[in-house]
Backbone bond lengths (Angstrom), bond angles and torsions (degrees), N, CA, C in turn:
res aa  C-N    CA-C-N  psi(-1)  N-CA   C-N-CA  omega(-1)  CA-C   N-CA-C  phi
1 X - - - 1.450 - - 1.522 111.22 -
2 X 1.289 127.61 -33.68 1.338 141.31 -155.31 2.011 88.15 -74.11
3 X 1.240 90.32 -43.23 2.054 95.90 -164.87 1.341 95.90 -75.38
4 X 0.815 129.99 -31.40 1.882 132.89 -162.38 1.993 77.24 -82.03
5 X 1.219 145.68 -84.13 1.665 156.29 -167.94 1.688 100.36 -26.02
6 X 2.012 107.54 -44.40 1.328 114.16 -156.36 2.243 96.30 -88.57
7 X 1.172 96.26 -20.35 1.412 95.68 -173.77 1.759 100.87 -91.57
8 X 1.212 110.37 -38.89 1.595 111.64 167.91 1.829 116.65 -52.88
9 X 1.105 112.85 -34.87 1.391 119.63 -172.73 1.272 123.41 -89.22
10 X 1.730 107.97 -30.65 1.320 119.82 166.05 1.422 149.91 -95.51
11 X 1.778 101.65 10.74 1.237 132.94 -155.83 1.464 93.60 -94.79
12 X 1.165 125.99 159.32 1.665 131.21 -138.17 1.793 86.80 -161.11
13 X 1.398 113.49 160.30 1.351 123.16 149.75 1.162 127.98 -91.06
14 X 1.419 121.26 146.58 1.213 104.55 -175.63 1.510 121.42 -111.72
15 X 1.193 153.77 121.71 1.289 155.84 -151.73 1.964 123.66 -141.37
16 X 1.422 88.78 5.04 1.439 90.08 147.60 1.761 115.09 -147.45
17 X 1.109 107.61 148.13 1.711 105.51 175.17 1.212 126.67 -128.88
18 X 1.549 129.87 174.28 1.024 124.14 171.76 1.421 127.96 -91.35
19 X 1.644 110.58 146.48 1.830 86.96 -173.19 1.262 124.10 -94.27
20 X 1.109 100.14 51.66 2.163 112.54 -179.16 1.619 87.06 -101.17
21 X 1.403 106.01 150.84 1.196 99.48 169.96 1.735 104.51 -100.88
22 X 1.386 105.17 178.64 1.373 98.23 -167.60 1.678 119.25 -105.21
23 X 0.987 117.81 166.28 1.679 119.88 -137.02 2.018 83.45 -90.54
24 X 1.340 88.34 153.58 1.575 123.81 -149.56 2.009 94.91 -67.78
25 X 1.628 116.59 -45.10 0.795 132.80 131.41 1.690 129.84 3.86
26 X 1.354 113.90 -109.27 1.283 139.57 152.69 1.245 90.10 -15.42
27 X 1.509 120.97 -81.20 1.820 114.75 -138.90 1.759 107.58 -71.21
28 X 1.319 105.19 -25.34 1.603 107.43 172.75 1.191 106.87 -57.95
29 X 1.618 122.56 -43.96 1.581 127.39 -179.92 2.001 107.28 -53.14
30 X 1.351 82.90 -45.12 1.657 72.55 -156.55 1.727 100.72 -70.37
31 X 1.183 118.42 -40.05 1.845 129.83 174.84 1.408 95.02 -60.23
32 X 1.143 137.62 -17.79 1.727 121.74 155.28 1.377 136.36 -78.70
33 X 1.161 113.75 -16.49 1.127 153.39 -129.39 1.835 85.45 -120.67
34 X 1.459 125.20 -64.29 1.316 146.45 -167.16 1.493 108.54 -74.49
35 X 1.464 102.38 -42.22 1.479 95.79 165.73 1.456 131.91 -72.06
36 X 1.488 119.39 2.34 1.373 134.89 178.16 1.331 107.54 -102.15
37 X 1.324 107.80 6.12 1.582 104.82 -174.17 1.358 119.43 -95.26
38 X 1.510 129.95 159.17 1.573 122.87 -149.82 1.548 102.97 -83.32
39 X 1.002 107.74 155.78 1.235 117.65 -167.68 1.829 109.91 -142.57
40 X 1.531 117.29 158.05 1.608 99.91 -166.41 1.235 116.79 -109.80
41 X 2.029 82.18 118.33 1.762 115.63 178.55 1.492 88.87 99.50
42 X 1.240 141.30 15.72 1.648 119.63 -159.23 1.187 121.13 40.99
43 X 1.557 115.77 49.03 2.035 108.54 179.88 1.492 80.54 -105.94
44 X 1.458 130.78 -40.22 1.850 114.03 -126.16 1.623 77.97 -98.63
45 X 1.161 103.84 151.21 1.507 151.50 174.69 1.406 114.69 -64.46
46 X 0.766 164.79 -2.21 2.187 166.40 -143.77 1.699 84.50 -1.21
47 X 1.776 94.65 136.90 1.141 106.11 151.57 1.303 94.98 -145.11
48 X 1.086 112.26 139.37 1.578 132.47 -175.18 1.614 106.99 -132.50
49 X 1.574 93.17 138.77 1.464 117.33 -170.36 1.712 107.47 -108.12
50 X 0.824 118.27 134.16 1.187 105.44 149.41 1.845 126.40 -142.98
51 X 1.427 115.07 155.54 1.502 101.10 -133.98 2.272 75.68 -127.25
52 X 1.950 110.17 106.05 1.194 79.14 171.41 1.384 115.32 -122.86
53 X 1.483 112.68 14.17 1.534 126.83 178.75 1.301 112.09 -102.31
54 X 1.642 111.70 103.82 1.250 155.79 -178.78 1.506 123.79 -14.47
55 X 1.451 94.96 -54.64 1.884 122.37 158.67 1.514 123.98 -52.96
56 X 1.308 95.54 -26.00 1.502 107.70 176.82 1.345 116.31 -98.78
57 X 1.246 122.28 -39.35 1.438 148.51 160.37 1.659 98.18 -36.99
58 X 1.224 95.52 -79.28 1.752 97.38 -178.40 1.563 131.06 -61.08
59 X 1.797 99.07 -20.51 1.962 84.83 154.32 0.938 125.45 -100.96
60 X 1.585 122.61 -0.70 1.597 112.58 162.00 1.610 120.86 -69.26
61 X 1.867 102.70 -13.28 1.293 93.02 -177.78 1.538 118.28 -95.65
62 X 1.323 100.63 -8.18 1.832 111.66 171.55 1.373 92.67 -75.08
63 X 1.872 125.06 -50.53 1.756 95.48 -164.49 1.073 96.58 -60.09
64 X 1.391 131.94 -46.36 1.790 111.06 -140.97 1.301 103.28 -90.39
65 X 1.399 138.01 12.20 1.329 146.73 155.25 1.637 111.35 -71.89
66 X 1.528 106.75 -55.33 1.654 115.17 162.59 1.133 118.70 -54.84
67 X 1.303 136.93 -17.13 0.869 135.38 175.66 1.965 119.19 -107.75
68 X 1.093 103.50 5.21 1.684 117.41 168.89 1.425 86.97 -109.59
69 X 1.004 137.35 -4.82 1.689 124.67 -176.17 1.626 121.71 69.22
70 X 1.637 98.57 32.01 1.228 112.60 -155.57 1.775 117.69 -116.11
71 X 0.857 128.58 146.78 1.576 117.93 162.13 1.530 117.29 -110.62
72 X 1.218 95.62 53.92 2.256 79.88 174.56 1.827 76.86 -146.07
73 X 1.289 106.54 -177.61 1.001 136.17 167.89 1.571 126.42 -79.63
74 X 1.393 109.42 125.92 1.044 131.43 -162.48 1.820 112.28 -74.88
75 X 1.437 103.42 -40.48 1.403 112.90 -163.41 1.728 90.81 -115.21
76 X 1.293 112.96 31.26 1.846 93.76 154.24 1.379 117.91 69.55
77 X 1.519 123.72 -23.70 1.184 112.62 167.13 1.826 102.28 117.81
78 X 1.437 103.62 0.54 1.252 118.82 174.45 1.795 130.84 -50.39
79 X 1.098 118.34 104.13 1.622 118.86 -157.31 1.622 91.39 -60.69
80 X 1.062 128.03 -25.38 1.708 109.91 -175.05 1.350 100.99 -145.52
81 X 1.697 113.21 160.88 1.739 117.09 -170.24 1.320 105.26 -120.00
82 X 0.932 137.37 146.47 1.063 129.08 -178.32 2.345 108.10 -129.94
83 X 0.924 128.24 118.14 1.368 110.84 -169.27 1.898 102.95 -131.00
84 X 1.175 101.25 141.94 1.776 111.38 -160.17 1.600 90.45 -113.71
């Protein structure tokens, strides 16, 4: 319990990244990881996206920039998206 309090307290946002994408490994962990996550009442289902071709990457980040009424980037510069 003490590590779960120390990782809750010390956890940060993150707003810049690197542009490697991340190892094949890892991302199965974390999409396993997402599907264990709470959901409301335990009815809904996880569906998780993840977005790692670049072209696609970059017009989801113009719409949803057009659509904040915005011109910068939405996702930080993030080589892949991932959405739960």
């Amino acid at each position: 319990m003490a590590d779960t309090l120390t990782i809750l307290k010390t956890r940060r946002s993150c707003r810049a990244y690197k542009p490697e994408h991340i190892e094949e490994e890892k991302l199965k962990a974390i999409l396993e990881a997402g599907t264990y996550a709470a959901t409301g009442m335990g009815e809904q289902s996880p569906i998780i996206l993840v977005v790692r071709n670049q072209e696609v990457r970059n017009k989801l980040a113009k719409l949803n920039a057009a659509a904040m009424g915005m011109d910068i980037d939405p996702f930080y510069g993030a080589p892949e998206l991932g959405k739960r």
